[in-house]
N, C-alpha and C positions, 0 to 999 in steps of 0.2 A: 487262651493259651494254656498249655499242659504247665502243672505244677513243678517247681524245681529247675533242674539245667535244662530238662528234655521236653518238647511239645507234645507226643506220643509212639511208643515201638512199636502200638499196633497190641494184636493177640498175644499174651507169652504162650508160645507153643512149647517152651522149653519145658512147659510144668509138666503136659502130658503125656503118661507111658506109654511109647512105641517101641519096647523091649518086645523081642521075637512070639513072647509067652501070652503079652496083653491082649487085650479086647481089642478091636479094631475100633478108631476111633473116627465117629461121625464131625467133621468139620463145618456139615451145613446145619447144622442144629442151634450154634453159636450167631454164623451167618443170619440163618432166615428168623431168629427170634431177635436178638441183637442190633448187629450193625446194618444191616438192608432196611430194618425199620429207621433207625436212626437215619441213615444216608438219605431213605425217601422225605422222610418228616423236615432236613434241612433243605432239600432241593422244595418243598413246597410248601413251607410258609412264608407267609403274604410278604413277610418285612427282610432285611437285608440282613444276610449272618455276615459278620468281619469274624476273620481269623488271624490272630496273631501267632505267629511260629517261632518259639524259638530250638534252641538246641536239635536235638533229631525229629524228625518224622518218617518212621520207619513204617513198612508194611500196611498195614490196614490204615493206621495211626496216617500217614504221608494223604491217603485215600480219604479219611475223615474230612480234613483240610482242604481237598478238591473239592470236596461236596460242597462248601460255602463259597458265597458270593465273591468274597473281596477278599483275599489272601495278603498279608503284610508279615514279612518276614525279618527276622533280623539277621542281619550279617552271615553269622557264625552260624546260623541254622543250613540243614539239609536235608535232603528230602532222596530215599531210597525205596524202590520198589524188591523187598529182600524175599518174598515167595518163592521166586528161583533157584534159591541159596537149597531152599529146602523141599525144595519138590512139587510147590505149590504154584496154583496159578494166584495173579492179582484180583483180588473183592475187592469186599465193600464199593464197589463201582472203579475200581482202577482201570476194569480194561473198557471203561466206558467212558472215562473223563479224561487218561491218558490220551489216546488215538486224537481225540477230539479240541485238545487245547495243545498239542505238540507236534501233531504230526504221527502217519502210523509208522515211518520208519524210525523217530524216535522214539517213538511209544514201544515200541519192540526192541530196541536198544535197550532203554530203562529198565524194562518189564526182562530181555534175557542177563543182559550182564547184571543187575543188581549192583550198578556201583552209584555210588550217593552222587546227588549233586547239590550244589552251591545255590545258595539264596542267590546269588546274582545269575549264574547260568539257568536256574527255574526262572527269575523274572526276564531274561534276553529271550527266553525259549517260549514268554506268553502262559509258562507255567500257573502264576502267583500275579498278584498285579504290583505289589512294590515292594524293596528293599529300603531297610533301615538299619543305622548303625543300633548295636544291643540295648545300648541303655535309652533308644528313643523309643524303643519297639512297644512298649509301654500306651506310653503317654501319645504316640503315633495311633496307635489300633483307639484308645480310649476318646481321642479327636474326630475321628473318621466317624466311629460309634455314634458319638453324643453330634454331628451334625446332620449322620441321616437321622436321629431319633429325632429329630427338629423339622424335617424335609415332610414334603407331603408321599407318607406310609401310603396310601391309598396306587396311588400313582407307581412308586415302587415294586407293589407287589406285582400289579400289570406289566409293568416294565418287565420282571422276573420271569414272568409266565411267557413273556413274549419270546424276551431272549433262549429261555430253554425249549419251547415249540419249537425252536430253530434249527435245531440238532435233526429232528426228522422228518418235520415238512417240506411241503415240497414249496417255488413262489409263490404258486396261487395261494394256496392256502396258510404260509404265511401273510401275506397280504391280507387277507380276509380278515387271518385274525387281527391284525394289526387295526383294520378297521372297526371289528368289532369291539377292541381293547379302547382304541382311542374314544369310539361313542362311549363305553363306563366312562373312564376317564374325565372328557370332556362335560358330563354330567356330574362330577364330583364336587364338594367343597374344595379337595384338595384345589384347581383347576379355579373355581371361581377365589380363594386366598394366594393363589399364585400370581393370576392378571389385575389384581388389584390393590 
C-alpha cells in the first residue's frame, strides 16, 4: 500500500511547465522508462503481487494496482481514472486492464468522465477482488500475503501465466496451454507436497 492517507495520485503532472513559452513536454519518456517497465515486471513474475489500497488511487497510481494479482481495498479508498481531466489518455496499462475487468462501456465511462469510484462499486464491478473495513486493510492484505507465500509458488506462477494468456488467445490455444502448464505443473514438487 501507498505511504500515508493515500495508495497513489499516480504521475504529478502539476510539477511540469506547460506555460505557452516551455519546451514541449515528452510524456512517453517517463512512460516507456518507468511505469510500462514497472506494469510488465508485475504482470510477469512467477509469484502473486496483493495490493492493498487505501485512500486514493488516482491516475496512473489506480493503474499500478490493476497490474497485481489480488487487489484488497479499504472502505474509504477509490479508485479515479483522471487523464481526462487533463487531456491525457489512460497508461500504465489502463486502457488495457480497464476494458478487460469492467467492461468496455464502463471502461469508457471511467476512462471519459474521471469520476472516482468506491472500493465497493470497484469490487461489485469485478474491479479489485475484495473490500475491507480501513483498519482491517492491514492485517487483511498481510494474511492473504503470508498464506500464498506458504501455498505451492510454483503452481502459482503457471496459474498467472495461464490466466493472463487468456486475455488474447483464442480456445484452442488456451487449452493447449493449459495443457502444457499442467504437464510442468504436474511434474513439480509443488503437485507431489500438495497430494501427499
Amino acid at each position: 500500500t501507498g505511504a500515508g492517507r493515500g495508495f497513489c495520485t499516480g504521475q504529478d503532472l502539476a510539477e511540469r511547465d506547460v506555460s505557452a513559452g516551455a519546451a514541449p513536454i515528452d510524456l512517453s519518456v517517463s512512460l516507456g522508462s518507468h511505469y510500462n517497465p514497472l506494469v510488465r515486471r508485475l504482470r510477469s513474475l512467477p509469484k502473486p503481487i496483493v495490493c492493498a489500497v487505501n485512500g486514493v488511487a488516482a491516475g496512473a497510481g489506480a493503474n499500478l494496482a490493476l497490474a497485481c494479482d489480488l487487489v484488497i481495498a479499504a472502505r474509504s479508498a477509490t479508485f479515479v481514472q483522471a487523464f481526462s481531466r487533463l487531456g491525457l489518455v489512460p497508461d500504465s496499462g489502463g486502457s488495457f486492464f480497464l476494458p478487460r475487468l469492467v467492461g468496455g462501456a464502463r471502461a469508457m465511462g471511467l476512462a471519459l468522465l474521471a469520476e472516482p469510484l468506491t472500493a465497493e462499486r470497484a469490487e461489485q464491478w469485478g474491479l479489485i477482488w475484495k473490500v475491507v473495513d480501513d483498519v482491517r486493510l492491514a492485517d487483511e492484505a498481510t494474511a492473504v500475503a503470508r498464506a500464498l507465500a506458504s501455498g505451492p509458488t510454483k503452481g502459482y506462477g503457471l496459474l498467472k501465466k495461464a490466466m493472463y494468456a487468456s486475455a488474447t488467445n483464442t480456445l484452442d490455444a488456451q487449452l493447449d496451454l493449459e495443457r502444457d502448464l499442467q504437464r510442468e505443473a504436474g511434474l513439480s514438487d509443488d503437485y507431489r507436497e500438495g497430494v501427499t
